[in-house]
mmCIF file of the N, C-alpha and C atoms, coordinates in Angstrom:
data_MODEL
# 
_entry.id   MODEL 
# 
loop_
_atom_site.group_PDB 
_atom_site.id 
_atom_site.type_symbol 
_atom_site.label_atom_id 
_atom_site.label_alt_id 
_atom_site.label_comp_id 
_atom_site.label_asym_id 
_atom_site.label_entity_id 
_atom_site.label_seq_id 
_atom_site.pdbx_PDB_ins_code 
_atom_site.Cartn_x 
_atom_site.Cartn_y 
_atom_site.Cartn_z 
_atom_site.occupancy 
_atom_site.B_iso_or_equiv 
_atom_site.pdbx_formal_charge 
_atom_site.auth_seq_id 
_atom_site.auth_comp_id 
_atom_site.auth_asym_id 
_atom_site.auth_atom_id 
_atom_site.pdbx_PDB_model_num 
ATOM 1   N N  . UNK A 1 1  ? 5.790  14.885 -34.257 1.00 0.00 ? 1  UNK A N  1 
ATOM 2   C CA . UNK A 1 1  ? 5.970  15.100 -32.840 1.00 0.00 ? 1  UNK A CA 1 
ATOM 3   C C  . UNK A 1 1  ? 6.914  14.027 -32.300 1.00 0.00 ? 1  UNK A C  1 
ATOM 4   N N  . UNK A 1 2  ? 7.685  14.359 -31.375 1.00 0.00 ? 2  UNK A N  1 
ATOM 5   C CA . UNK A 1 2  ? 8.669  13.478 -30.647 1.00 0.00 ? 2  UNK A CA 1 
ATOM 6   C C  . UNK A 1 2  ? 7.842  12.453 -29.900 1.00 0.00 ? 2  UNK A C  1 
ATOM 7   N N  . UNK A 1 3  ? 8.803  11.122 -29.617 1.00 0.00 ? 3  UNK A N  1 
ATOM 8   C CA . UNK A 1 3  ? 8.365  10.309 -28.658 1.00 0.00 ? 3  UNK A CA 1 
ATOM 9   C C  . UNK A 1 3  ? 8.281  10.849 -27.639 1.00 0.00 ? 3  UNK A C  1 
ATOM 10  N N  . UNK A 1 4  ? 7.017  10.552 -26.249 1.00 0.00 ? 4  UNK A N  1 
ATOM 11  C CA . UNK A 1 4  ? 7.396  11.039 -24.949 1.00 0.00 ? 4  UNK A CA 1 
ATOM 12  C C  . UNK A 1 4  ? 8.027  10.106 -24.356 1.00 0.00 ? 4  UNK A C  1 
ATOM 13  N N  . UNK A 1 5  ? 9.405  10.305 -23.341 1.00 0.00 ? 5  UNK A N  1 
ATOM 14  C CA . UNK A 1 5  ? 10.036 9.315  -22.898 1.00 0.00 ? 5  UNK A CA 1 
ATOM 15  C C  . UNK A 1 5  ? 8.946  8.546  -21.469 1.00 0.00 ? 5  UNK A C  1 
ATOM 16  N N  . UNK A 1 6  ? 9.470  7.294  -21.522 1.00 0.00 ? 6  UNK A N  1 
ATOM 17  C CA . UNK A 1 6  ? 8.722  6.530  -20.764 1.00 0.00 ? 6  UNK A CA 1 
ATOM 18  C C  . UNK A 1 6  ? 9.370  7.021  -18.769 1.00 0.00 ? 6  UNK A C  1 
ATOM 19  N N  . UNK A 1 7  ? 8.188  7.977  -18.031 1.00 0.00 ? 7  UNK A N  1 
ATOM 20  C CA . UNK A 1 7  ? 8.625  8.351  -16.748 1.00 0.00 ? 7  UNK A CA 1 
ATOM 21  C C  . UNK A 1 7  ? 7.893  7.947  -15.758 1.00 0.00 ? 7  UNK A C  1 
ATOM 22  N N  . UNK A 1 8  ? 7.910  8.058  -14.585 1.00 0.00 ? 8  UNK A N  1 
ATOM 23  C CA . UNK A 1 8  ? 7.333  7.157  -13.318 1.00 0.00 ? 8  UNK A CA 1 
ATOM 24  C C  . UNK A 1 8  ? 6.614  9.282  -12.694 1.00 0.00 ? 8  UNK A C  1 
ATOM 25  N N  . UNK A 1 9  ? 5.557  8.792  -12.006 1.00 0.00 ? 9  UNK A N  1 
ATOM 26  C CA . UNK A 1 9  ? 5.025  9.855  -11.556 1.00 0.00 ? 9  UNK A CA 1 
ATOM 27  C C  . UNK A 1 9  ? 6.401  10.839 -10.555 1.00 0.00 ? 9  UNK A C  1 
ATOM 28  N N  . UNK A 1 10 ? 7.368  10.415 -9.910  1.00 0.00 ? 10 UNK A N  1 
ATOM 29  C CA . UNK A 1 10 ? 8.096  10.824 -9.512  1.00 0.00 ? 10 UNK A CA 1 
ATOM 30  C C  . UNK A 1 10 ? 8.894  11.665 -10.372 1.00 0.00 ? 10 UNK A C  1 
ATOM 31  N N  . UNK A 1 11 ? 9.110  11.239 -11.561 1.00 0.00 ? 11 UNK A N  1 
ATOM 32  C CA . UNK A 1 11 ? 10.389 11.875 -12.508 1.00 0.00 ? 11 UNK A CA 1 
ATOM 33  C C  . UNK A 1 11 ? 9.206  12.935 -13.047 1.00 0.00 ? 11 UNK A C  1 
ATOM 34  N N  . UNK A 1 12 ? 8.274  12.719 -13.168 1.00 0.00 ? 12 UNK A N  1 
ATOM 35  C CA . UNK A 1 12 ? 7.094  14.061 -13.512 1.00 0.00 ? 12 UNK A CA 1 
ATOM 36  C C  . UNK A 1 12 ? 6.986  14.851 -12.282 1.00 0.00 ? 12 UNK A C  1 
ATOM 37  N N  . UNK A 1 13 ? 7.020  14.805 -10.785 1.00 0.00 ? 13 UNK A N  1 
ATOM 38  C CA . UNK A 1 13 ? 7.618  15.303 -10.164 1.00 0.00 ? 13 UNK A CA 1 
ATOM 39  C C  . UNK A 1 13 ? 8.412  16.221 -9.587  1.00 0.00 ? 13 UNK A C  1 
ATOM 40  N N  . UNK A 1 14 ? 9.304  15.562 -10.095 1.00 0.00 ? 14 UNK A N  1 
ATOM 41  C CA . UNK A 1 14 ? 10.900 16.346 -10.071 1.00 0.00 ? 14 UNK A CA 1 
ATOM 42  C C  . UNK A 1 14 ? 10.926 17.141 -11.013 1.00 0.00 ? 14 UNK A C  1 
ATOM 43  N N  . UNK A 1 15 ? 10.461 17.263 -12.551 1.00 0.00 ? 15 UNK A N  1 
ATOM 44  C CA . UNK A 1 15 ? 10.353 17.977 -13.473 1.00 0.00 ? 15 UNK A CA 1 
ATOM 45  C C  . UNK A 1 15 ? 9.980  19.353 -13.325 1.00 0.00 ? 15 UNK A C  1 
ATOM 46  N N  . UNK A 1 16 ? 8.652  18.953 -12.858 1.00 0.00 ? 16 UNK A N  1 
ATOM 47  C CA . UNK A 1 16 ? 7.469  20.147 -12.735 1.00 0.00 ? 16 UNK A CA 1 
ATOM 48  C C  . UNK A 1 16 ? 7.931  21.299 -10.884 1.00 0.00 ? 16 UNK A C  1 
ATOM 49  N N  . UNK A 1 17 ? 8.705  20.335 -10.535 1.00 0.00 ? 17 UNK A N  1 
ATOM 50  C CA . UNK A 1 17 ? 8.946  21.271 -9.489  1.00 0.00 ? 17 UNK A CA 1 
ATOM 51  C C  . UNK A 1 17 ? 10.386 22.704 -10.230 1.00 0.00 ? 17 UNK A C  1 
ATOM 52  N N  . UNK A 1 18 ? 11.131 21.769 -10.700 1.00 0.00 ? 18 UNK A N  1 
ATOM 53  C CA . UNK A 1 18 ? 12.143 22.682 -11.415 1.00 0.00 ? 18 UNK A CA 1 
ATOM 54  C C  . UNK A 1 18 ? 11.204 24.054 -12.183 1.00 0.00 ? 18 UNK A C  1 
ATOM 55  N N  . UNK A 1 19 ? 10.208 24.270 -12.568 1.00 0.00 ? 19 UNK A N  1 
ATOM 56  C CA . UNK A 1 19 ? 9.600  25.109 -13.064 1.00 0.00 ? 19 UNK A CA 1 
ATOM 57  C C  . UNK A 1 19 ? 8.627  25.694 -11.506 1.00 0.00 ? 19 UNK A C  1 
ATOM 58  N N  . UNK A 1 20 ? 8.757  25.440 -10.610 1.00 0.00 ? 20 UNK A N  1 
ATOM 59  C CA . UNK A 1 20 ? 7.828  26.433 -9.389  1.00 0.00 ? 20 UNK A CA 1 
ATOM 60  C C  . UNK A 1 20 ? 6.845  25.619 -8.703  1.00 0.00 ? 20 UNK A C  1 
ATOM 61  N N  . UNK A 1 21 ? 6.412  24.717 -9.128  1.00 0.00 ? 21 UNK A N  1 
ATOM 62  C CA . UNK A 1 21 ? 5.104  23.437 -8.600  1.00 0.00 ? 21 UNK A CA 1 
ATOM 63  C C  . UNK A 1 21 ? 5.928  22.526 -7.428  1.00 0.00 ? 21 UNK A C  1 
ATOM 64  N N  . UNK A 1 22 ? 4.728  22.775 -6.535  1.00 0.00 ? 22 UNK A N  1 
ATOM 65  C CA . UNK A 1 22 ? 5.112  22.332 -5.028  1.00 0.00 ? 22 UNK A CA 1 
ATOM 66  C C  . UNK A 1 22 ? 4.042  21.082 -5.037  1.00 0.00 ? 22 UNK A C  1 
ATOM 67  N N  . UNK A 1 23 ? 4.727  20.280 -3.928  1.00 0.00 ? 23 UNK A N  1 
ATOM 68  C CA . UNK A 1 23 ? 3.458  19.475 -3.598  1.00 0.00 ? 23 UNK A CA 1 
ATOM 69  C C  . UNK A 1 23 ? 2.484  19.934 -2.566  1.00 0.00 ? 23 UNK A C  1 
ATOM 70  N N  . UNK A 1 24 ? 1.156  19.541 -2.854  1.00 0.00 ? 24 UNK A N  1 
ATOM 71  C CA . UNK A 1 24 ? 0.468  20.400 -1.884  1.00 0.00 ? 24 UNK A CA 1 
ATOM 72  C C  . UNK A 1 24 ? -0.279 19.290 -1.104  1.00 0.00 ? 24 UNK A C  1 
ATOM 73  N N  . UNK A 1 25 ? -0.835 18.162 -1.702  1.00 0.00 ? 25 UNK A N  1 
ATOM 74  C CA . UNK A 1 25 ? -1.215 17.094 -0.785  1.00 0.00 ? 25 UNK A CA 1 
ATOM 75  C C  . UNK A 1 25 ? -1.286 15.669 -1.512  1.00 0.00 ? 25 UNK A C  1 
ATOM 76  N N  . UNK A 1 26 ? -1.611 14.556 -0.708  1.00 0.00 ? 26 UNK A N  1 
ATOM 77  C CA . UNK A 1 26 ? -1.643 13.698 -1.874  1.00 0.00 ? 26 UNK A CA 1 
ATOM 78  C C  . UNK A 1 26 ? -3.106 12.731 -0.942  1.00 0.00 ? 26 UNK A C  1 
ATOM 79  N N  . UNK A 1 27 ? -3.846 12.219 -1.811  1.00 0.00 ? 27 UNK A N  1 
ATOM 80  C CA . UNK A 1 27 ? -4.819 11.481 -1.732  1.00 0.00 ? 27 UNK A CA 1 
ATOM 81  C C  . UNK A 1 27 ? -4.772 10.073 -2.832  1.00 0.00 ? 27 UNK A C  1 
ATOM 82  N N  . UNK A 1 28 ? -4.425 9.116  -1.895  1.00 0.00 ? 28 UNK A N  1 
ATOM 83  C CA . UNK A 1 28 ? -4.382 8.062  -2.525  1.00 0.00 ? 28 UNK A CA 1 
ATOM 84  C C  . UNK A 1 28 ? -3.253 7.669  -3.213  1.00 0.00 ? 28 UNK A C  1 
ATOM 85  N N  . UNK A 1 29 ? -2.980 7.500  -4.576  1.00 0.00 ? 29 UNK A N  1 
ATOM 86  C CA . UNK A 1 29 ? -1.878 7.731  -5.788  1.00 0.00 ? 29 UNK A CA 1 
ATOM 87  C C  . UNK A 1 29 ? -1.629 8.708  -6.251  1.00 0.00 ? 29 UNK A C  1 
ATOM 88  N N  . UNK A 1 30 ? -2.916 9.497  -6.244  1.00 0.00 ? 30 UNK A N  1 
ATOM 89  C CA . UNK A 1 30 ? -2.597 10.966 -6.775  1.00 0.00 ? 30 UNK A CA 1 
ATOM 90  C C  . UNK A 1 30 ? -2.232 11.884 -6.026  1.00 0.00 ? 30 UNK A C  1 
ATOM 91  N N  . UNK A 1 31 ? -1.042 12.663 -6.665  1.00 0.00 ? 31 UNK A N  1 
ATOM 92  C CA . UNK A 1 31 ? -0.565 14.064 -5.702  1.00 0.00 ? 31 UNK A CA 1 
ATOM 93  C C  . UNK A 1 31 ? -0.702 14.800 -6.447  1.00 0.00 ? 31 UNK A C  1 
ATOM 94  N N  . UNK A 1 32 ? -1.251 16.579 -5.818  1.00 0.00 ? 32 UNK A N  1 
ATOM 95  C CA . UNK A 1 32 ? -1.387 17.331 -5.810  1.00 0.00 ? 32 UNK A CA 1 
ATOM 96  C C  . UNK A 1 32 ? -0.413 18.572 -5.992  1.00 0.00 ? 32 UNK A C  1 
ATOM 97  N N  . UNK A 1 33 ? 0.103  19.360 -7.028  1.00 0.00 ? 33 UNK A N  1 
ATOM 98  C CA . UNK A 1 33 ? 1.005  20.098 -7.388  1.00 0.00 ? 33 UNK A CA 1 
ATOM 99  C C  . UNK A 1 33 ? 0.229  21.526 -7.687  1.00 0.00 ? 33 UNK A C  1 
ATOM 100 N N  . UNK A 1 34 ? 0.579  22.081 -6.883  1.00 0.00 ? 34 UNK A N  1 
ATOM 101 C CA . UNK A 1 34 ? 0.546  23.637 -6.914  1.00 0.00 ? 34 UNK A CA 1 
ATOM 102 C C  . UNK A 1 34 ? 1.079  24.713 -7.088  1.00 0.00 ? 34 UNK A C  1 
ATOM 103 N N  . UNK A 1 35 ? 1.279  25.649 -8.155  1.00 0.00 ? 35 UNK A N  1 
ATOM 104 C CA . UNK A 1 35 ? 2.515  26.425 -8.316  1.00 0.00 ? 35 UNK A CA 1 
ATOM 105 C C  . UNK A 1 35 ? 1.541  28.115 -8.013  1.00 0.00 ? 35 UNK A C  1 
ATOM 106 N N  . UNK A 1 36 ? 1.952  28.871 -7.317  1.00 0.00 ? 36 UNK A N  1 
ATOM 107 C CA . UNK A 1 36 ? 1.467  30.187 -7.241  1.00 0.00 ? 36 UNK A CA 1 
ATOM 108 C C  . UNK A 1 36 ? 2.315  31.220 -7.775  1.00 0.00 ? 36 UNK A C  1 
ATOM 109 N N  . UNK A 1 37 ? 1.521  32.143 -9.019  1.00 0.00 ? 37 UNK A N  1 
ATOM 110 C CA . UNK A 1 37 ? 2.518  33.040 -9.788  1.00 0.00 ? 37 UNK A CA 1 
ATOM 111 C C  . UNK A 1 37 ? 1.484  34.319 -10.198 1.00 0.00 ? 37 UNK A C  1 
ATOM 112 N N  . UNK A 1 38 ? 1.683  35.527 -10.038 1.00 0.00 ? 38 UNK A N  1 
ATOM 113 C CA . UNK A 1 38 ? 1.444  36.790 -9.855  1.00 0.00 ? 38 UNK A CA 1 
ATOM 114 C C  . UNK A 1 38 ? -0.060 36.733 -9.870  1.00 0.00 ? 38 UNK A C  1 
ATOM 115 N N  . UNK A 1 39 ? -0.245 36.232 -8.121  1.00 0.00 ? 39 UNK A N  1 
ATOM 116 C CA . UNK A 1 39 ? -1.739 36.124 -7.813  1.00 0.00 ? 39 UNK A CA 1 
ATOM 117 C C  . UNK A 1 39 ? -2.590 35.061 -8.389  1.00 0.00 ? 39 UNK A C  1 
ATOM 118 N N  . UNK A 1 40 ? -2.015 34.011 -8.620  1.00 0.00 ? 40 UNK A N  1 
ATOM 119 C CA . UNK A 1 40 ? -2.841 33.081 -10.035 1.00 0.00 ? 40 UNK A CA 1 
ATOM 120 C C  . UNK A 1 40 ? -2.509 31.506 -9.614  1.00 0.00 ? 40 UNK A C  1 
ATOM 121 N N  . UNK A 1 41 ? -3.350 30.782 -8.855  1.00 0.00 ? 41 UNK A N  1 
ATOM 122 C CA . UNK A 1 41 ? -3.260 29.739 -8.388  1.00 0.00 ? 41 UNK A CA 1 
ATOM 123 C C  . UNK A 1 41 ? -3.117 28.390 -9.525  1.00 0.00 ? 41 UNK A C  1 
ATOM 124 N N  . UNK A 1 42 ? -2.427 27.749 -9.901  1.00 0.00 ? 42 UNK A N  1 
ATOM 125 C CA . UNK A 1 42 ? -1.850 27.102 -10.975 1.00 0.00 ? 42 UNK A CA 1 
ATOM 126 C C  . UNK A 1 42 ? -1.595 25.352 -10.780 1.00 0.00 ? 42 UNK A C  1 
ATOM 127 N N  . UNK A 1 43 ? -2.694 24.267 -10.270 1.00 0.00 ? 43 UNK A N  1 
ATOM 128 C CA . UNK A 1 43 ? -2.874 23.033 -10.335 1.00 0.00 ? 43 UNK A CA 1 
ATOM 129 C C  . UNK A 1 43 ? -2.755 22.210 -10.770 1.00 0.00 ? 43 UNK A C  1 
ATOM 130 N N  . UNK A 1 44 ? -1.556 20.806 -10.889 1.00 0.00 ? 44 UNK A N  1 
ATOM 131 C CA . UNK A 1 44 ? -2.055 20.048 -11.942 1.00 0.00 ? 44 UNK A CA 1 
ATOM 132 C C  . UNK A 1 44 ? -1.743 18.882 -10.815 1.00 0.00 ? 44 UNK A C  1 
ATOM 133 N N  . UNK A 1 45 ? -2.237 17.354 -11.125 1.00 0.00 ? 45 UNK A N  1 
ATOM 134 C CA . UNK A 1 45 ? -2.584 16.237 -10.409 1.00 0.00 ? 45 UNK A CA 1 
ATOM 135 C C  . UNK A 1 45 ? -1.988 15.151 -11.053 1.00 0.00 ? 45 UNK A C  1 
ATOM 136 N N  . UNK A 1 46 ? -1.230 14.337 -10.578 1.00 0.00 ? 46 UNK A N  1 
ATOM 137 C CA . UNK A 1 46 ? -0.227 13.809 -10.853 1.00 0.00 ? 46 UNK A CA 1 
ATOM 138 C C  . UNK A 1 46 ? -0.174 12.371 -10.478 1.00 0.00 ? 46 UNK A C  1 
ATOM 139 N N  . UNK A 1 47 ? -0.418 10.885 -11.299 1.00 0.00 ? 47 UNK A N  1 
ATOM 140 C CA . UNK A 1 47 ? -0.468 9.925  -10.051 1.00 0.00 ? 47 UNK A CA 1 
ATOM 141 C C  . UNK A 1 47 ? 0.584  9.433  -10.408 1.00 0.00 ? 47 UNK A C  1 
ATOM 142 N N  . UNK A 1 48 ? 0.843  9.007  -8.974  1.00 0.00 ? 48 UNK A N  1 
ATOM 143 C CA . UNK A 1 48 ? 2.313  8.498  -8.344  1.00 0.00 ? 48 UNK A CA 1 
ATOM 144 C C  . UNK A 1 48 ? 2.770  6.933  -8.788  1.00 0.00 ? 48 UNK A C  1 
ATOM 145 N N  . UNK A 1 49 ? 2.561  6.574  -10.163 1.00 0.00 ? 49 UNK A N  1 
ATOM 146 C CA . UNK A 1 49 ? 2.737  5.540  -10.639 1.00 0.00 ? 49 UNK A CA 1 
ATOM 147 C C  . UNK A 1 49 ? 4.233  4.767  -11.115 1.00 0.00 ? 49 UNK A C  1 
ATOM 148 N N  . UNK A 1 50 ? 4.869  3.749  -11.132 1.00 0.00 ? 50 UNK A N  1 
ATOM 149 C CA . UNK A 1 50 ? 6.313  3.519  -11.574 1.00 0.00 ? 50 UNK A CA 1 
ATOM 150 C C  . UNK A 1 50 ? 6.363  3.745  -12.843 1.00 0.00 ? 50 UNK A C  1 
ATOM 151 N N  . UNK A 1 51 ? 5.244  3.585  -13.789 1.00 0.00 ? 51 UNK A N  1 
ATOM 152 C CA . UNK A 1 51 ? 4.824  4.457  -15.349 1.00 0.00 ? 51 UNK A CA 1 
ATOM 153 C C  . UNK A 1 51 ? 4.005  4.836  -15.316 1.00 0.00 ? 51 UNK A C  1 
ATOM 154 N N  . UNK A 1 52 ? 3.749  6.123  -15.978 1.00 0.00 ? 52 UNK A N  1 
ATOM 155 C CA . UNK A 1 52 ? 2.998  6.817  -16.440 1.00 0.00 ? 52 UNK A CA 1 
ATOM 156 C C  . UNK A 1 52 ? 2.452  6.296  -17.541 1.00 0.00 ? 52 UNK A C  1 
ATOM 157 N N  . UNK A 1 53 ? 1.193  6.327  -18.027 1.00 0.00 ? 53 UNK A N  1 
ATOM 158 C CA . UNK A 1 53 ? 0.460  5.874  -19.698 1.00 0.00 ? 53 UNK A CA 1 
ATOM 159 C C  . UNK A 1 53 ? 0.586  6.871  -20.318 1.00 0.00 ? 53 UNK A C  1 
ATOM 160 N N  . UNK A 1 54 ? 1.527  6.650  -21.254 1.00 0.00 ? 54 UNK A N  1 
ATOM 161 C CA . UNK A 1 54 ? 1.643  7.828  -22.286 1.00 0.00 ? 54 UNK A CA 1 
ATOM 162 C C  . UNK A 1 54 ? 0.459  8.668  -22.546 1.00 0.00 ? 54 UNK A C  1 
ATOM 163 N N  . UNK A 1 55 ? -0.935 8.210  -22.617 1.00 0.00 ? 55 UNK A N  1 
ATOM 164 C CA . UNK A 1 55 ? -2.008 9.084  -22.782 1.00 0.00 ? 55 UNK A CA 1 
ATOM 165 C C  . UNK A 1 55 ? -2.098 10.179 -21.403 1.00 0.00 ? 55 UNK A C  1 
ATOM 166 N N  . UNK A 1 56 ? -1.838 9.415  -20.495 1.00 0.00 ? 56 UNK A N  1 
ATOM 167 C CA . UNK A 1 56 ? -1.578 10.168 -19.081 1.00 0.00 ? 56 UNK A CA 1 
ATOM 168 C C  . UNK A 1 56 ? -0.866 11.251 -19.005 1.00 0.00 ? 56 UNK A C  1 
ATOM 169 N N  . UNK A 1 57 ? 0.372  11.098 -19.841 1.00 0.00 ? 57 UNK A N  1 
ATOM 170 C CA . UNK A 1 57 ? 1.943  11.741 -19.631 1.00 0.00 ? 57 UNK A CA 1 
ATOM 171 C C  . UNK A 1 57 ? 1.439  13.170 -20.657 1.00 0.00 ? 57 UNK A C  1 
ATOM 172 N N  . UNK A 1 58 ? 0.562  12.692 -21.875 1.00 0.00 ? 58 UNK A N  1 
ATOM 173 C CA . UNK A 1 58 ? 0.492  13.455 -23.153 1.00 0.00 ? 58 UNK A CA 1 
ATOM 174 C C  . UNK A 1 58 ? -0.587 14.920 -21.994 1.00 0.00 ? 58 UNK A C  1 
ATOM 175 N N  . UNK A 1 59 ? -1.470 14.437 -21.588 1.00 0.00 ? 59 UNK A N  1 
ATOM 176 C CA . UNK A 1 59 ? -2.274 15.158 -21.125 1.00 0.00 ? 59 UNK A CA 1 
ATOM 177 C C  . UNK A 1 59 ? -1.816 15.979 -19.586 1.00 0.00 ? 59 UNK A C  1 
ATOM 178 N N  . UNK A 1 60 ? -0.876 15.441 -19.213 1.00 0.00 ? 60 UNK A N  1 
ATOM 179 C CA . UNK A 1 60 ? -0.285 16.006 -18.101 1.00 0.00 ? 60 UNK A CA 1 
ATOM 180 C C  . UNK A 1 60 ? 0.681  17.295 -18.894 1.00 0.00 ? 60 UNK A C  1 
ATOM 181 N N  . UNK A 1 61 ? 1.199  16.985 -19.435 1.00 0.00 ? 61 UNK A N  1 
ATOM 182 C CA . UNK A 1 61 ? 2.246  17.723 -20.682 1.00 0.00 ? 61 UNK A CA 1 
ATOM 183 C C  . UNK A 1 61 ? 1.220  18.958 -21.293 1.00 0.00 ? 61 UNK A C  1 
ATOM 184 N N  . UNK A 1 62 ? 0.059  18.703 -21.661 1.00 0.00 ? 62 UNK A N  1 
ATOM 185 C CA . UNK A 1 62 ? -0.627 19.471 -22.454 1.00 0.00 ? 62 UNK A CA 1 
ATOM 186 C C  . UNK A 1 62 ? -1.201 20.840 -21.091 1.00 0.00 ? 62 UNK A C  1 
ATOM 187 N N  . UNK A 1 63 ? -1.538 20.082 -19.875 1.00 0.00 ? 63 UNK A N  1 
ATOM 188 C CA . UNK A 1 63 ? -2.163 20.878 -18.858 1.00 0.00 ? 63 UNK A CA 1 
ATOM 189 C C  . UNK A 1 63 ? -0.944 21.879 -18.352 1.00 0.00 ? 63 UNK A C  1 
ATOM 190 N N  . UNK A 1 64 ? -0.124 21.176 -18.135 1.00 0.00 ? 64 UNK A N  1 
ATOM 191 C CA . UNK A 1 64 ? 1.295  22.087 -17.453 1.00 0.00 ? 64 UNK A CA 1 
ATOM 192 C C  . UNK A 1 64 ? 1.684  23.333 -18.702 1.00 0.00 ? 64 UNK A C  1 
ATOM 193 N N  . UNK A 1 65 ? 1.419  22.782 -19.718 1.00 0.00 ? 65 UNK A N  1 
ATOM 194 C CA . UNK A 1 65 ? 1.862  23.935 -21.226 1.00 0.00 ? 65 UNK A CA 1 
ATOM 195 C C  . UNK A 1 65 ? 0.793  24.604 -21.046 1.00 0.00 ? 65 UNK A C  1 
ATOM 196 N N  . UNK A 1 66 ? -0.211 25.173 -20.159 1.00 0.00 ? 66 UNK A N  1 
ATOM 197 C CA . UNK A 1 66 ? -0.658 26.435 -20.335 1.00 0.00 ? 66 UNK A CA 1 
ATOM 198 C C  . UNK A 1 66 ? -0.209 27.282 -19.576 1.00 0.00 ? 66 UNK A C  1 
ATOM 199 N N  . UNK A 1 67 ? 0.621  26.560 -18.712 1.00 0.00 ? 67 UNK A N  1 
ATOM 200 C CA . UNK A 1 67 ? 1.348  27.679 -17.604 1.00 0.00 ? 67 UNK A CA 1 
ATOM 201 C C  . UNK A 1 67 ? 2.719  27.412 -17.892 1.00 0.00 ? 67 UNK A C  1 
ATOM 202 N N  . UNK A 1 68 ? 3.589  26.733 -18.671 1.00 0.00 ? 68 UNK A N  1 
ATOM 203 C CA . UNK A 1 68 ? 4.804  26.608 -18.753 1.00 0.00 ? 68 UNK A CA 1 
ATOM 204 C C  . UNK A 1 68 ? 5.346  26.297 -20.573 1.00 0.00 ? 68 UNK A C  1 
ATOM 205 N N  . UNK A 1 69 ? 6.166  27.252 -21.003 1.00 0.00 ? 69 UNK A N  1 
ATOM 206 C CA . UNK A 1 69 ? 6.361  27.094 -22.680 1.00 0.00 ? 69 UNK A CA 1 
ATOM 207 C C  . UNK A 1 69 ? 6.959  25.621 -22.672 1.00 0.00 ? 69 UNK A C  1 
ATOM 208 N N  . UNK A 1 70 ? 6.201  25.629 -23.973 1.00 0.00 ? 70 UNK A N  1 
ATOM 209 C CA . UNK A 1 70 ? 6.480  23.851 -24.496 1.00 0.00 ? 70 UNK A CA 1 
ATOM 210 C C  . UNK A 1 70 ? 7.715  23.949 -25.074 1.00 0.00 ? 70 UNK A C  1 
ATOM 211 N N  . UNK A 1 71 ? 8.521  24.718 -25.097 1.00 0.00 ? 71 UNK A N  1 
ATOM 212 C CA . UNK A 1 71 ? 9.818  24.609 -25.609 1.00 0.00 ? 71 UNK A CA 1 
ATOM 213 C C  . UNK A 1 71 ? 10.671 23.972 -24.567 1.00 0.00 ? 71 UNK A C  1 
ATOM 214 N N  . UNK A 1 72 ? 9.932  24.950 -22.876 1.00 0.00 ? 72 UNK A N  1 
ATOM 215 C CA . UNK A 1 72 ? 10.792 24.010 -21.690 1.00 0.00 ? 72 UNK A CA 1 
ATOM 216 C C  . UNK A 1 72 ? 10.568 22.584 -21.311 1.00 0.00 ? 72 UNK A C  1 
ATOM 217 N N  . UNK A 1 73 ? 9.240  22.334 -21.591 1.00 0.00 ? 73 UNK A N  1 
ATOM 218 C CA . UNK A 1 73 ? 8.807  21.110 -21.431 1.00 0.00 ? 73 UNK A CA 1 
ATOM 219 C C  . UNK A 1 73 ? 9.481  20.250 -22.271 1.00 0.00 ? 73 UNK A C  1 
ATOM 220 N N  . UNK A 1 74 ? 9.136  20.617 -23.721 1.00 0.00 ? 74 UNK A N  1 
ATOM 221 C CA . UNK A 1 74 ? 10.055 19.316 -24.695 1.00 0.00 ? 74 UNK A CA 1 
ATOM 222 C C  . UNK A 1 74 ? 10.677 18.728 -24.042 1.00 0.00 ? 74 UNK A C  1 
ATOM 223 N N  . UNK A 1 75 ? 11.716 19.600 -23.504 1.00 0.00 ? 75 UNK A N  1 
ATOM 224 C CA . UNK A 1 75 ? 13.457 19.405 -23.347 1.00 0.00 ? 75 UNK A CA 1 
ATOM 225 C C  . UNK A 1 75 ? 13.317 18.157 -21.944 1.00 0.00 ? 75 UNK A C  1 
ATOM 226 N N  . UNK A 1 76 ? 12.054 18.020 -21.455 1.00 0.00 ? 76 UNK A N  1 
ATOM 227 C CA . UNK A 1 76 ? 12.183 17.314 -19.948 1.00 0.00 ? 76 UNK A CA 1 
ATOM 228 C C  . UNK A 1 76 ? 11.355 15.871 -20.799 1.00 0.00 ? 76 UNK A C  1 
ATOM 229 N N  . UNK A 1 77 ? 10.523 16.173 -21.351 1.00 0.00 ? 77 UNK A N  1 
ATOM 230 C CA . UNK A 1 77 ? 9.363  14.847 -21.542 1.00 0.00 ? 77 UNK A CA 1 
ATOM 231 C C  . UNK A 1 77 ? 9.348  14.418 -23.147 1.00 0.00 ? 77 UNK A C  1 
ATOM 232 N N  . UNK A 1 78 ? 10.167 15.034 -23.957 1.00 0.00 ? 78 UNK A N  1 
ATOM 233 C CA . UNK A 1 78 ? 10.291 14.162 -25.224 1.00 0.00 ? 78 UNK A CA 1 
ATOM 234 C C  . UNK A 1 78 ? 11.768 13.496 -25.694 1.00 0.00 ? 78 UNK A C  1 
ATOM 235 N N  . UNK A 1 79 ? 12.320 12.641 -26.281 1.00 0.00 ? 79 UNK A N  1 
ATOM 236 C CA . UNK A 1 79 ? 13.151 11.943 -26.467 1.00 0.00 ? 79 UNK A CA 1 
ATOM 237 C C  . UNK A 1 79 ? 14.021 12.861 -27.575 1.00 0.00 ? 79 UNK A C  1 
# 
């Protein structure tokens, strides 16, 4: 498996919006990303950190790949 490159909650962000995920609120550090697709409400939670912990990044990566092919993802979050 590839390295995941080292990103700040923002550049995860910007990523996940390019695929349909809006922000929907934020509480605290963590924001709230919501993508709605043929009737099917689609969540993932995101904290707003200058790095992400790779264990963080791995599991953010893994949650977004049930709604988005890991082929598109690679291309944003591995080296």
């Amino acid at each position: 498996m590839p390295k995941l490159k080292k990103l700040s909650g923002r550049d995860v962000i910007l990523i996940l919006n390019q695929f349909g995920f809006e922000v929907l609120n934020q509480r605290g550090s963590h924001i709230k990303l919501r993508r709605v697709k043929d009737d099917l409400k689609q969540t993932l939670l995101i904290p707003n950190h200058k790095e992400i912990d790779t264990g963080t990044l791995r599991a953010i990566v893994r949650q977004a790949g049930r709604y988005i092919s890991m082929e598109d993802l690679n291309k944003h979050f591995y080296s």
